[in-house]
C-alpha positions as CSV (number, residue, x, y, z in Angstrom):
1,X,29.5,6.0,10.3
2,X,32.5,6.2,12.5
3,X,36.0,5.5,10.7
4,X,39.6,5.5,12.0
5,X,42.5,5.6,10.4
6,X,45.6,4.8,11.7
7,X,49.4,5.7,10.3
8,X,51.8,3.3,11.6
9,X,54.6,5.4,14.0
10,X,57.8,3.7,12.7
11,X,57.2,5.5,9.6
12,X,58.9,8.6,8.8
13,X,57.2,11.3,6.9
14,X,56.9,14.7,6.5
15,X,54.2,17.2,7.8
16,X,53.4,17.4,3.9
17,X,52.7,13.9,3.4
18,X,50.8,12.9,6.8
19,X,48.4,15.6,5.8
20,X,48.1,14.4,2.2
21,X,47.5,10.8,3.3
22,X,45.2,11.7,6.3
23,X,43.2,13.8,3.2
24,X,43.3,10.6,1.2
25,X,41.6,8.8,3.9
26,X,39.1,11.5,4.7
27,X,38.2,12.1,1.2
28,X,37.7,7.7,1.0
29,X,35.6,7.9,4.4
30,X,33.0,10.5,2.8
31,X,32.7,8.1,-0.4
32,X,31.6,5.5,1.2
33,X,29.4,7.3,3.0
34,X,28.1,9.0,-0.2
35,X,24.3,9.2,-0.8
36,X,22.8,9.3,-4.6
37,X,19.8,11.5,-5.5
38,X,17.9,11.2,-8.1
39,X,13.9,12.5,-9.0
40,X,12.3,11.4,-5.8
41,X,14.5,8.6,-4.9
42,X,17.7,8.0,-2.5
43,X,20.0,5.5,-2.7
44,X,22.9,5.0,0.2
45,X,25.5,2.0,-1.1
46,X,26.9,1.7,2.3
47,X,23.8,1.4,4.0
48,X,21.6,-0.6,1.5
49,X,18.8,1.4,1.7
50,X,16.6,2.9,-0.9
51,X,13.8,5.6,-0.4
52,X,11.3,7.5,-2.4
53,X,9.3,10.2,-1.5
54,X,11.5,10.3,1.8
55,X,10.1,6.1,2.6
56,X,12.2,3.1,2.6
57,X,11.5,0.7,0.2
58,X,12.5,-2.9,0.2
59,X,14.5,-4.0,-2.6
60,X,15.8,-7.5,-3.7
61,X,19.1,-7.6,-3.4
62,X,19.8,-7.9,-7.3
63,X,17.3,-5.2,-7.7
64,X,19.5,-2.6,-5.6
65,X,22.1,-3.7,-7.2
66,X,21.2,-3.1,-10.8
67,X,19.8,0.2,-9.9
68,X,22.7,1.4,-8.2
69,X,24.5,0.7,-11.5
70,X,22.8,2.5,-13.7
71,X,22.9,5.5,-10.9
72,X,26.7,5.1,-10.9
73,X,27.0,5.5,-14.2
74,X,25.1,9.1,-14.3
75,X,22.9,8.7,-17.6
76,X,25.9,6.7,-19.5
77,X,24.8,4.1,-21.3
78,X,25.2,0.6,-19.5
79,X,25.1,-2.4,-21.6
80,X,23.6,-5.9,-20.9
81,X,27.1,-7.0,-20.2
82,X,28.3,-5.0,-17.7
83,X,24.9,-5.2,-15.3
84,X,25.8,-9.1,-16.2
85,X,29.0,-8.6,-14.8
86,X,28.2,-6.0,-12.0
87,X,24.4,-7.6,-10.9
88,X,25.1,-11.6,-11.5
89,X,28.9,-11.5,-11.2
90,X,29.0,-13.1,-14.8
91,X,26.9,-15.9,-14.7
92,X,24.8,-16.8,-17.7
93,X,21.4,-15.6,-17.1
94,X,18.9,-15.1,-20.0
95,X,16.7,-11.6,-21.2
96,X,13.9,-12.6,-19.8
97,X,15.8,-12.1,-16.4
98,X,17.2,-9.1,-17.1
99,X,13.9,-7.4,-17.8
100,X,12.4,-8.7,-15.0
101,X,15.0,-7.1,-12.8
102,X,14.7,-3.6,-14.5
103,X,10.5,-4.0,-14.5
104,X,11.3,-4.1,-10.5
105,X,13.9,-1.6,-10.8
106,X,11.1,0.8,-12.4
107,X,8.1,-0.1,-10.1
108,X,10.7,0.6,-7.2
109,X,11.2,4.8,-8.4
110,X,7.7,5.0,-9.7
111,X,8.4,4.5,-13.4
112,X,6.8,2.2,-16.1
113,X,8.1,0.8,-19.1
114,X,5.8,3.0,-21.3
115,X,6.8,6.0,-19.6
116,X,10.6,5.6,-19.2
117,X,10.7,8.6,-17.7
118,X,13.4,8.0,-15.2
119,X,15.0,4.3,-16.8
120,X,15.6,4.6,-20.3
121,X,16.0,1.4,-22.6
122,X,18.5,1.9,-25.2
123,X,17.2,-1.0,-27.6
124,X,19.9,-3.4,-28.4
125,X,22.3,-2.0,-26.4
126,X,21.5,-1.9,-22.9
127,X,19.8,1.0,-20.3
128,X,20.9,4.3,-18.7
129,X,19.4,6.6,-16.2
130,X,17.0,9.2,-17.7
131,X,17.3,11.8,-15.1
132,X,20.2,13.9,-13.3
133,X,21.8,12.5,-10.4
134,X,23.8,14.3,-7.6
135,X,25.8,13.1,-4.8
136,X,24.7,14.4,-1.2
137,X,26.2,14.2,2.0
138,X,23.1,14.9,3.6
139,X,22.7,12.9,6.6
140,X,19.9,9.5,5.3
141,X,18.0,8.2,8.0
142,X,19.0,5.1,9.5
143,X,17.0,1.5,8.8
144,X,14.8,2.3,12.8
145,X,14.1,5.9,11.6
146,X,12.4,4.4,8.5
147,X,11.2,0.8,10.1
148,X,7.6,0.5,10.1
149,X,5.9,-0.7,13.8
150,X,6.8,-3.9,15.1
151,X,3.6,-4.0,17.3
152,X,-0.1,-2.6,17.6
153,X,-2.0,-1.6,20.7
154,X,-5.2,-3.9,20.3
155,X,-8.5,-2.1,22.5
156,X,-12.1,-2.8,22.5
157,X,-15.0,-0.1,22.9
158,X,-18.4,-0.3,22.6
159,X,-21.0,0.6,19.5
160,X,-24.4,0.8,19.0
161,X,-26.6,-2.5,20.5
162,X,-24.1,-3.3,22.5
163,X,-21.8,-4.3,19.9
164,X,-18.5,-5.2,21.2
165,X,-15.5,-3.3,18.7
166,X,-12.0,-4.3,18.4
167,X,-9.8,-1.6,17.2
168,X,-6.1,-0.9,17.0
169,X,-3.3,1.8,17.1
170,X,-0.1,1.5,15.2
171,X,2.5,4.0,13.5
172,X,3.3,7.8,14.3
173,X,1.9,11.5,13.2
174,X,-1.4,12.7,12.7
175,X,-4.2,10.1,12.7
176,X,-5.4,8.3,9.7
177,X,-8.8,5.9,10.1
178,X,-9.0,2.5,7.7
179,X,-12.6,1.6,7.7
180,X,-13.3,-1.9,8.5
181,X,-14.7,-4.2,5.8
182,X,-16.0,-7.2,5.1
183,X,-13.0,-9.8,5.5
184,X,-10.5,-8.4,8.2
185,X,-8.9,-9.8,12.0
186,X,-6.7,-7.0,13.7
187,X,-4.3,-9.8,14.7
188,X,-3.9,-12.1,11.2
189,X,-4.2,-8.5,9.2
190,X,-0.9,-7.6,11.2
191,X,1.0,-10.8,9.4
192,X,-0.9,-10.9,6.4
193,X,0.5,-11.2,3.3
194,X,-2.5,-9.9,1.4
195,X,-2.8,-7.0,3.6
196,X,0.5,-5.9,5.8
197,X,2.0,-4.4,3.1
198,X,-1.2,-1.8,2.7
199,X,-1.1,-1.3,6.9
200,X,2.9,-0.2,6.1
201,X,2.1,2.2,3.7
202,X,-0.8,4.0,5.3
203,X,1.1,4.2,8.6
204,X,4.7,5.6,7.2
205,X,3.5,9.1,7.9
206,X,0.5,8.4,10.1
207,X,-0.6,7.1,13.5
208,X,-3.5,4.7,12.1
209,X,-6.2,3.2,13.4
210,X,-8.1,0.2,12.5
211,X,-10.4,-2.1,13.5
212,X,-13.2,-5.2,13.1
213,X,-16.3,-4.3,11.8
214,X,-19.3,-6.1,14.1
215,X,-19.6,-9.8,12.5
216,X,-15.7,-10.3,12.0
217,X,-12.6,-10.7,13.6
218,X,-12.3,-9.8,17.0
219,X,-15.4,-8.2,17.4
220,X,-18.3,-9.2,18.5
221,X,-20.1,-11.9,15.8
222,X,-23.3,-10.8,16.9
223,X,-24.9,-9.5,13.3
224,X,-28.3,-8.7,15.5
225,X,-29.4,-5.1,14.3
226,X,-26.7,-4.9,11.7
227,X,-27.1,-2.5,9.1
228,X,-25.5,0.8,7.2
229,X,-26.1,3.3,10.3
230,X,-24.9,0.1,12.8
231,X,-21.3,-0.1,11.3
232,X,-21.5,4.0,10.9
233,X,-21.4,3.8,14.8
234,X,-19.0,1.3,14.7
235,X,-16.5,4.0,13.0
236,X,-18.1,6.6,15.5
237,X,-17.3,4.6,18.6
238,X,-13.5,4.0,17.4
239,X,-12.8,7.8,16.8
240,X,-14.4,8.4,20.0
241,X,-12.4,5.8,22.2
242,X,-9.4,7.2,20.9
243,X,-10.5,11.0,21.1
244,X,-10.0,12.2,17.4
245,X,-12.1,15.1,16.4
246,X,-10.8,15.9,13.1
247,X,-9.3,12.9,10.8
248,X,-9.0,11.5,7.3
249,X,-10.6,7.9,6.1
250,X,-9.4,5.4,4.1
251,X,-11.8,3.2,3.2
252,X,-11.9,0.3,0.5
253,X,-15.3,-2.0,-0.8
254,X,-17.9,-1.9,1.1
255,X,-16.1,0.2,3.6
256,X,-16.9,3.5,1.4
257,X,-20.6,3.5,1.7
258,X,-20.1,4.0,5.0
259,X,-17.5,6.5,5.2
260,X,-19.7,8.4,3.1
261,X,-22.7,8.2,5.1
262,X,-20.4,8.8,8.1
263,X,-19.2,12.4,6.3
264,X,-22.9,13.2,6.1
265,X,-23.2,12.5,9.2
266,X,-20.7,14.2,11.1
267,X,-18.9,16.5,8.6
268,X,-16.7,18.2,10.7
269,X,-14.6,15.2,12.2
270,X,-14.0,14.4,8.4
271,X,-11.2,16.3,6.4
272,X,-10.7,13.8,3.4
273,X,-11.5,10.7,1.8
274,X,-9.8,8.4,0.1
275,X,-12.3,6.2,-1.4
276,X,-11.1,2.3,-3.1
277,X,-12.8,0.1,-5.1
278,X,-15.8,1.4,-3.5
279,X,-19.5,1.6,-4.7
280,X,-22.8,4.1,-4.2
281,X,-25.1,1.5,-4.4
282,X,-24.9,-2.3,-3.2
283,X,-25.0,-4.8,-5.9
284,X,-28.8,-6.5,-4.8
285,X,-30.4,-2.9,-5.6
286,X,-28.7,-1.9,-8.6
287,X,-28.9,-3.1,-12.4
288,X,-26.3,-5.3,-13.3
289,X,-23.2,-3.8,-15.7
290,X,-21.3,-5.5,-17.8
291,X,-19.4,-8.2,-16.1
292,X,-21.1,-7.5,-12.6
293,X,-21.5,-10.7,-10.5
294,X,-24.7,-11.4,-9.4
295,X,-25.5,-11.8,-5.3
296,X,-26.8,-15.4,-5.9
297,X,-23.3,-16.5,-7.3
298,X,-21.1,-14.9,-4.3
299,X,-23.4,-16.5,-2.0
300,X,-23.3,-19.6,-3.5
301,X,-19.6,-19.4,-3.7
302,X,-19.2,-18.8,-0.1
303,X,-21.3,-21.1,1.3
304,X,-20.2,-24.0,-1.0
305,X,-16.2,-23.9,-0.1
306,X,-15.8,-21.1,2.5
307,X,-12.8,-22.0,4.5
308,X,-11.9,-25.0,2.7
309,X,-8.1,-24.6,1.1
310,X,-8.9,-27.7,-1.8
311,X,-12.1,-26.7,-2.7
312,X,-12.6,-25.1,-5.9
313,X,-15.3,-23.2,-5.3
314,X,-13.2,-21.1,-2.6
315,X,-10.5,-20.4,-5.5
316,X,-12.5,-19.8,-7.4
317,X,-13.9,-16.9,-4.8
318,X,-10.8,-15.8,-4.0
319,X,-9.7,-15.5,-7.4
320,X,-12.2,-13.1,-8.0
321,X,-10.9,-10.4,-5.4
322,X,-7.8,-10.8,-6.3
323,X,-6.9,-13.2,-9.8
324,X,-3.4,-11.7,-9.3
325,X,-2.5,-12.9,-6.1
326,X,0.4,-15.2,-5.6
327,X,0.4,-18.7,-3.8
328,X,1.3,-17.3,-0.4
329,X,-1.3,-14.9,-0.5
330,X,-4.6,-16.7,-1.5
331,X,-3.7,-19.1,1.3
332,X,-3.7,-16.2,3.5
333,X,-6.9,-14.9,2.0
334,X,-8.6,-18.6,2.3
335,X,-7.1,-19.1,6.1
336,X,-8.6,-15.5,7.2
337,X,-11.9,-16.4,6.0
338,X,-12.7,-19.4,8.8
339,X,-10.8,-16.7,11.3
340,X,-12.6,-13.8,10.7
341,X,-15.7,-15.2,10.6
342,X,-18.0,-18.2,9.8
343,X,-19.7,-19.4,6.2
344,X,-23.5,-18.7,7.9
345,X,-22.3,-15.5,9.0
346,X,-20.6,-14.2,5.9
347,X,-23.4,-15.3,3.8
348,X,-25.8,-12.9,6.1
349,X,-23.7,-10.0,6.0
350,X,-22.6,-10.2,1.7
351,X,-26.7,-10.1,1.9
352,X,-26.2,-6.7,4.5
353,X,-23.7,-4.9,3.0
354,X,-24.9,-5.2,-1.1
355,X,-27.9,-3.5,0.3
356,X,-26.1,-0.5,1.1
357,X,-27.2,2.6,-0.6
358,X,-25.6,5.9,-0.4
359,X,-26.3,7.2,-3.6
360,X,-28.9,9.9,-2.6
361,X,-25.9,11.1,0.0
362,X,-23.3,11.6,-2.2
363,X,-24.2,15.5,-3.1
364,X,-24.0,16.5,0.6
365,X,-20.1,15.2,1.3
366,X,-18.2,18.1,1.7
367,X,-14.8,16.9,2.7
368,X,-11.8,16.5,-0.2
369,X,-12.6,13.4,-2.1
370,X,-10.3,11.1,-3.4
371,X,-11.6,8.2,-5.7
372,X,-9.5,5.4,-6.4
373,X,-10.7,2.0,-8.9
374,X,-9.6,-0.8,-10.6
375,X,-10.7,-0.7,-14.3
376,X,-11.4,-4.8,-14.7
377,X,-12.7,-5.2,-10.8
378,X,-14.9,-8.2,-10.8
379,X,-16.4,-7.6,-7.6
380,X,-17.3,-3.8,-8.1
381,X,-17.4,-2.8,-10.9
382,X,-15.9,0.4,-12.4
383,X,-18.9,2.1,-13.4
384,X,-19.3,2.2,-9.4
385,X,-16.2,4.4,-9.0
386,X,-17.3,7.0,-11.6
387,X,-20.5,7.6,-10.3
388,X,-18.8,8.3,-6.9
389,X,-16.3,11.0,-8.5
390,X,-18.8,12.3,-10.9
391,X,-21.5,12.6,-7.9
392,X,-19.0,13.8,-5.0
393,X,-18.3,17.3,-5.1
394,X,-14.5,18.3,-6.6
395,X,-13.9,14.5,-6.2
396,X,-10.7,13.5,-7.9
397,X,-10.3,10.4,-9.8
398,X,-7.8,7.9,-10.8
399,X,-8.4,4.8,-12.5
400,X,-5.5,1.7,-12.4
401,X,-5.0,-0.4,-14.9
402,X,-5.7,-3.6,-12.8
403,X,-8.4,-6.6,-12.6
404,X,-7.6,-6.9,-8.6
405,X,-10.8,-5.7,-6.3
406,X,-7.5,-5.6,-3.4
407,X,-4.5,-3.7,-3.8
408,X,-1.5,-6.1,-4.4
409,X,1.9,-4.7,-3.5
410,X,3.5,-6.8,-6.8
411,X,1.6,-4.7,-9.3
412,X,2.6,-2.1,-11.5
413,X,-0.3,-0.1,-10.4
414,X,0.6,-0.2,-6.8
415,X,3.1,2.4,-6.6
416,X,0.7,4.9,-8.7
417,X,-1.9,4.3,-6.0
418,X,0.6,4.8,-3.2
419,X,1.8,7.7,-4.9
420,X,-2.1,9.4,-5.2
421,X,-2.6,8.4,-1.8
422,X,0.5,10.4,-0.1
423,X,-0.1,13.1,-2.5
424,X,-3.7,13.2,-1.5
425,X,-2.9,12.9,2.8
426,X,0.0,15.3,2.1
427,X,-2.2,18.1,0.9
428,X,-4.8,17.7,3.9
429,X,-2.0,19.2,6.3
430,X,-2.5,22.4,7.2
């Protein structure tokens, strides 16, 4: 930030006092310039930005403001009143506000209401920051050195019979590959408010590429020959095109299965996993468990109101990968489904990919394992995710305390996921 000061000339003063006053104004310009650390988390006032774990994180504006607050106040105790005062400039707002404000403030630095490790409630009397908090004049990267890409690099290459593969490249550093599963388009994932928030986060410290399983998107629809070792070349033929020999996978659903069997395959292009929501063995070959839903009811789900934004068989669908979501995003999650690929189509490969079977596989991985599930998923169940860990050698696991088969950035649980999942790429670096 570039500040100038300027002492008017008809003024006379002494040597004394010009250097006292050009102090003063020096001392003012590095205040409001002044940084806040605090655990993980950075907070610049002048800029309005806010990062954790060295990321920029969006805030509501009310948000930042209440958390800058309590950071001002350096553990004191500030009472209902004064964030009143400070956040909503004395308007009448009710509790129920309030708390939602600090539940954001929380998620924001990684904190939970249970935990209150970092924002303490003082009960009756208001909140105060739980940890120490220094001033830094340490240089905070400006909003384009923590922006996310504005645009992807959309290719096509070739897989096995002739299958035409749309794949894309977006972010910076060391590659990271998301699988492609059943429901995804390169070009509406981009935009989407289900899924852009997910495509942030894995490419803040990665170059990542993605693309469109055979079947979907912007690949080729052709499901001729389609089965677990098909979309295993898929993966094949988009590390190939873009010349990565060594690389981690995210991969989510239906997407694990074959990220394992492409570990088995070729371990030594494979230096971690980070597995989500995934399962060993599809749901047409395996007993049911407790709350499992049965093949005949997702097909009869899809084929009865796929597509159709009234119908209540297609909320009902979508409700059960997601019975979290918000407005905005289940009408992104119905529109991608006539995009990405037709109600004949998705019928034949739901029958495809709950025949996948990897279980017999899972010994032989090799490369660092991390397991990631939802404790009430409808669509996979959570007994899937354990026998993954338990069955993958040195596999870690971490169970969230969610009912959503996809991530949603809103959740509590979101921010412990993100957390595992830097945590987990971070220790693959050599």
């Amino acid at each position: 930030m570039k500040t100038s000061f300027r002492i008017p000339c008809h003024f006379e003063y002494s040597p004394l006092i010009a250097f006292k006053v050009l102090e003063y104004c020096w001392l003012k310009a590095v205040q409001c310039s002044m940084a806040y650390r605090f655990s993980n988390c950075v907070i610049d006032p002048e800029k309005h930005l806010f990062l954790r774990d060295g990321l920029a994180v969006h805030l509501e504006p009310q948000v930042f403001d209440l958390l800058l607050a309590l950071v001002e106040k350096r553990g004191r105790l500030v009472t209902k009143d004064e964030l009143v005062e400070n956040v909503w400039r004395g308007l009448s707002i009710s509790d129920a506000t309030i708390s939602a404000r600090i539940n954001a403030s929380r998620k924001a630095v990684g904190d939970t209401g249970r935990e209150q490790t970092i924002i303490k409630t003082v009960h009756g009397r208001g909140f105060r920051l739980n940890v120490e908090v220094q001033e830094s004049e340490e240089a905070v990267p400006r909003a384009h050195e923590v922006s996310h890409s504005d645009t992807q690099n959309i290719r096509f290459t070739r897989s096995s019979h002739g299958a035409r593969i749309a794949f894309s490249k977006s972010g910076n550093g060391p590659p990271l590959v998301r699988v492609a599963h059943w429901l995804s388009h390169l070009e509406l994932d981009w935009h989407s408010p289900v899924w852009r928030p997910l495509i942030e986060a894995l490419e803040e410290k990665h170059t990542l590429y993605r693309y469109d399983q055979r079947g979907t998107g912007l690949s080729s629809r052709d499901l001729d020959g389609a089965n677990l070792d098909a979309f295993v070349d898929d993966l094949k033929a988009v590390a190939d095109a873009n010349n990565l020999d060594r690389f981690p996978i995210f991969a989510a659903s239906q997407a694990v299965p074959v990220a394992i069997r492409f570990a088995q395959r070729c371990p030594e292009r494979v230096t971690g996993l980070i597995l989500y929501g995934g399962y060993a063995k599809g749901r047409a070959l395996r007993e049911a468990a407790p709350g499992d839903i049965d093949e005949d009811t997702i097909l009869g789900l899809i084929r009865a109101g796929w597509g159709k934004p009234d119908s209540p068989f297609v909320n009902a669908f979508s409700t059960l990968f997601m019975p979290d979501a918000t407005p905005e995003q289940l009408d992104g999650f119905v529109k991608m489904q006539t995009e990405t690929i037709s109600s004949e189509n998705a019928a034949q490969l739901r029958k495809i990919i709950d025949r996948f079977d990897v279980s017999e596989l899972l010994q032989s991985v090799c490369a660092p394992t991390l397991v990631i599930h939802a404790i009430s998923d409808a669509v996979q169940p959570v007994e899937q995710g354990r026998i993954l860990a338990s069955e993958i050698p040195e596999a870690k696991y971490v169970s969230l305390e969610s009912r959503n088969h996809i991530p949603l950035p809103q959740e509590d649980t979101w921010a412990q996921m993100m957390h595992e999942v830097r945590l987990f790429l971070r220790s693959l670096q050599p």
